[in-house]
Structure formats: C-alpha cells, structure tokens
Backbone as JSON, one array per atom type, in Angstrom:
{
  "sequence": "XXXXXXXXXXXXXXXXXXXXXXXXXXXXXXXXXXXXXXXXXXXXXXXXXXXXXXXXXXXXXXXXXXXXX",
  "N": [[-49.13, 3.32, -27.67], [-45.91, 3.97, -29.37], [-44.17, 2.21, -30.86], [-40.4, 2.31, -30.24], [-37.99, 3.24, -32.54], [-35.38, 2.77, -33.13], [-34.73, 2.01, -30.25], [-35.09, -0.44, -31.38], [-33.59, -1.05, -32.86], [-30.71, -0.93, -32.4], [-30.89, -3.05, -29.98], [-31.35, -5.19, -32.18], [-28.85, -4.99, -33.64], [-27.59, -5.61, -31.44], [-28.07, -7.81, -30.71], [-26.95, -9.53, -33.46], [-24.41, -8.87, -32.81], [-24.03, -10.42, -30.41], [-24.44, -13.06, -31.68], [-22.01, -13.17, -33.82], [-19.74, -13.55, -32.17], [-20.81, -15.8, -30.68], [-20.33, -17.4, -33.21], [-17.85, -17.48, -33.93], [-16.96, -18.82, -31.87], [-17.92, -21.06, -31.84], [-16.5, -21.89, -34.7], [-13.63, -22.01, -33.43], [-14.14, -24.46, -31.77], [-14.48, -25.97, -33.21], [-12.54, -26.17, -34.55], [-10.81, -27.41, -32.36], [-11.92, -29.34, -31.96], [-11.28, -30.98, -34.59], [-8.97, -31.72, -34.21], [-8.81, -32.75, -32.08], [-9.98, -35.55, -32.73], [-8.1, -36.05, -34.47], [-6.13, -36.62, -33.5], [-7.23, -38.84, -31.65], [-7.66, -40.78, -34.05], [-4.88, -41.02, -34.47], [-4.2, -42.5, -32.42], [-5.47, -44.52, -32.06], [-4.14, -46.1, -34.53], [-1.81, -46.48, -33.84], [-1.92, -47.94, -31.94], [-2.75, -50.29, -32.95], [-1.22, -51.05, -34.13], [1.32, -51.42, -32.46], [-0.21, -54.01, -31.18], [-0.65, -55.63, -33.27], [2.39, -56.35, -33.6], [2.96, -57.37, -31.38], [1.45, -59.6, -31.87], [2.48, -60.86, -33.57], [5.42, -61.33, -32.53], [4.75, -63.02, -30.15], [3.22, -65.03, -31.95], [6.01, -65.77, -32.95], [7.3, -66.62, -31.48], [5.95, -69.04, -30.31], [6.28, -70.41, -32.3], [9.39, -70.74, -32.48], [9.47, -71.91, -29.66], [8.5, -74.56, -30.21], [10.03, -75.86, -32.0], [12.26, -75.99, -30.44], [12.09, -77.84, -29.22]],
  "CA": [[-47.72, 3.46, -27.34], [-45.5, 3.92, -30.76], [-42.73, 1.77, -30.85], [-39.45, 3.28, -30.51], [-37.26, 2.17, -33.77], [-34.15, 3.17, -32.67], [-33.89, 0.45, -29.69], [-35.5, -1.97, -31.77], [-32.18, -0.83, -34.33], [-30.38, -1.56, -31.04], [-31.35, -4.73, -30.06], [-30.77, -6.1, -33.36], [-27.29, -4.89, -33.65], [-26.64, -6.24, -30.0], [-28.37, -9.6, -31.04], [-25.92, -9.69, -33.83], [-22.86, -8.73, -32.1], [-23.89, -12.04, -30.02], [-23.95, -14.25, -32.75], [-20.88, -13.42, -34.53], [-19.33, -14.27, -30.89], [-21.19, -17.33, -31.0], [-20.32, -18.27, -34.35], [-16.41, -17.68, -33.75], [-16.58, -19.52, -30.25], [-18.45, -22.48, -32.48], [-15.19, -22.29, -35.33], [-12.66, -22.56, -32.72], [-14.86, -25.66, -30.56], [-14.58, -26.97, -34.14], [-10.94, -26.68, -35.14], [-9.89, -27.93, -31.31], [-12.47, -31.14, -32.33], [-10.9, -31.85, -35.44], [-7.25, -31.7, -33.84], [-8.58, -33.63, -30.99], [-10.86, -36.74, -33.66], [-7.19, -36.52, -35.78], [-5.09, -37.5, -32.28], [-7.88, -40.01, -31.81], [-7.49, -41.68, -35.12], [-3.84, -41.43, -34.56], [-3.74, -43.08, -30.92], [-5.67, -45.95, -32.59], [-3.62, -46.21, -35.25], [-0.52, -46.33, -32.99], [-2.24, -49.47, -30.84], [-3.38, -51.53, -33.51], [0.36, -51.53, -35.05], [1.54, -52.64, -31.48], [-0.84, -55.33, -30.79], [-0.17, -56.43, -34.49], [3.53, -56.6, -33.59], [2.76, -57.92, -30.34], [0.7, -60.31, -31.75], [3.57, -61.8, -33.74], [6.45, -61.86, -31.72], [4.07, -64.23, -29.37], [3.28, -66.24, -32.68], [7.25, -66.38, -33.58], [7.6, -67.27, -29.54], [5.85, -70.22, -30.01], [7.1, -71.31, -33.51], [10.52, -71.18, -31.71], [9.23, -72.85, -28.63], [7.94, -75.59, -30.79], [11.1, -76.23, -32.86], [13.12, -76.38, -29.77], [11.49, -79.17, -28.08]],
  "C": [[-46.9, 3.13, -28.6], [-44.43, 2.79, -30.16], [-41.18, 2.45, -31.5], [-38.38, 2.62, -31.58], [-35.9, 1.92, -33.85], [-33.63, 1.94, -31.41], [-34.37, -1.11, -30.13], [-33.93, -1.93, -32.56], [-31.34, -1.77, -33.35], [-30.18, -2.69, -30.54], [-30.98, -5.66, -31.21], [-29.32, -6.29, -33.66], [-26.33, -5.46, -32.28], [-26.74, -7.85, -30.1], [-27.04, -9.85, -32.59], [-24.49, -9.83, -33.83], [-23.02, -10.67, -31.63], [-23.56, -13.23, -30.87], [-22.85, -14.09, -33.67], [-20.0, -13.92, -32.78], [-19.55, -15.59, -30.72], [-20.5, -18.08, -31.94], [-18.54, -18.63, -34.49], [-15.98, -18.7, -32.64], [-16.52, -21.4, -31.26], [-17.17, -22.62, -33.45], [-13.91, -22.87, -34.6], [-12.84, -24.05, -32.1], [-14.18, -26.35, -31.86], [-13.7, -27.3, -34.44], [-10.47, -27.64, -33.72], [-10.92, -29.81, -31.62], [-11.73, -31.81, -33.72], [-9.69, -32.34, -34.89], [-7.54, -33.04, -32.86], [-9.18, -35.62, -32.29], [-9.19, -36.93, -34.38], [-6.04, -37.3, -34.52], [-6.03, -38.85, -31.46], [-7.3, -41.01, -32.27], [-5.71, -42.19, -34.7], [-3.38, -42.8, -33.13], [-4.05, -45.01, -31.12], [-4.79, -46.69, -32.99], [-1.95, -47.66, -34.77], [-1.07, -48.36, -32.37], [-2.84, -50.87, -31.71], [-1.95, -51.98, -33.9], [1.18, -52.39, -33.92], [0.84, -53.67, -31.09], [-0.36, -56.29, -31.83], [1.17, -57.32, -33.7], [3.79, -57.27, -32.29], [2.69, -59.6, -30.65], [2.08, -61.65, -32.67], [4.97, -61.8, -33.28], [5.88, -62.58, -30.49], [4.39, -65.5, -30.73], [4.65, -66.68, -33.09], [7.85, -67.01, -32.4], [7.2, -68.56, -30.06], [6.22, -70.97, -31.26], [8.73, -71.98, -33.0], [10.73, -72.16, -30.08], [9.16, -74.41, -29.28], [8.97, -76.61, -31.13], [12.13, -76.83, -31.81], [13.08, -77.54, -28.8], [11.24, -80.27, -28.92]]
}
C-alpha cells in the first residue's frame, strides 16, 4: 500500500496551522501574566507602604500617649 504524499503534505500543513494557533494563544496567556505578576508586585507594593505608615502613626500614638501622662 504506497503512501499517499499529498495527505501526508496535508497533515503537516494542518499540524502547523495548529501550532501557530497554539503559539499565539501561548503569547497572549503570556502578556495577560505579565500585566497580571506587574499588578501583583504593585498591590504589594501599595500594602507594605500602608502598614509602614500604619506602623508609625501607632508608634507616634504612643510617643504622644507617653508624653501626656
């Protein structure tokens, strides 16, 4: 039984089609992960600066507690 070369051609060009599909699906996954890892970093960012600022208007609380007693 010869093999026909034409849907092997076929096949290859359909297996290709797939993977440029693939490979665009995988660029986009990738840009929406960096966007999402950069609103991460930022969310951190954001909560360390309020705890900071948290953290000393407690410590100037009790400097002024201190003083007043």
């Amino acid at each position: 039984m010869p093999i026909d070369i034409e849907s092997l051609k076929s096949e290859r060009d359909r297996l290709k089609s797939q993977l440029r599909d693939v490979e665009t699906k995988q660029r986009t996954l990738e840009t929406e992960l960096k966007a999402l890892r950069q609103s991460e970093i930022r969310s951190k960012r954001e909560i360390e600066a309020l705890s900071t600022l948290i953290e000393l208007n407690e410590s100037r609380g009790d400097v002024l507690e201190s003083t007043n007693t």
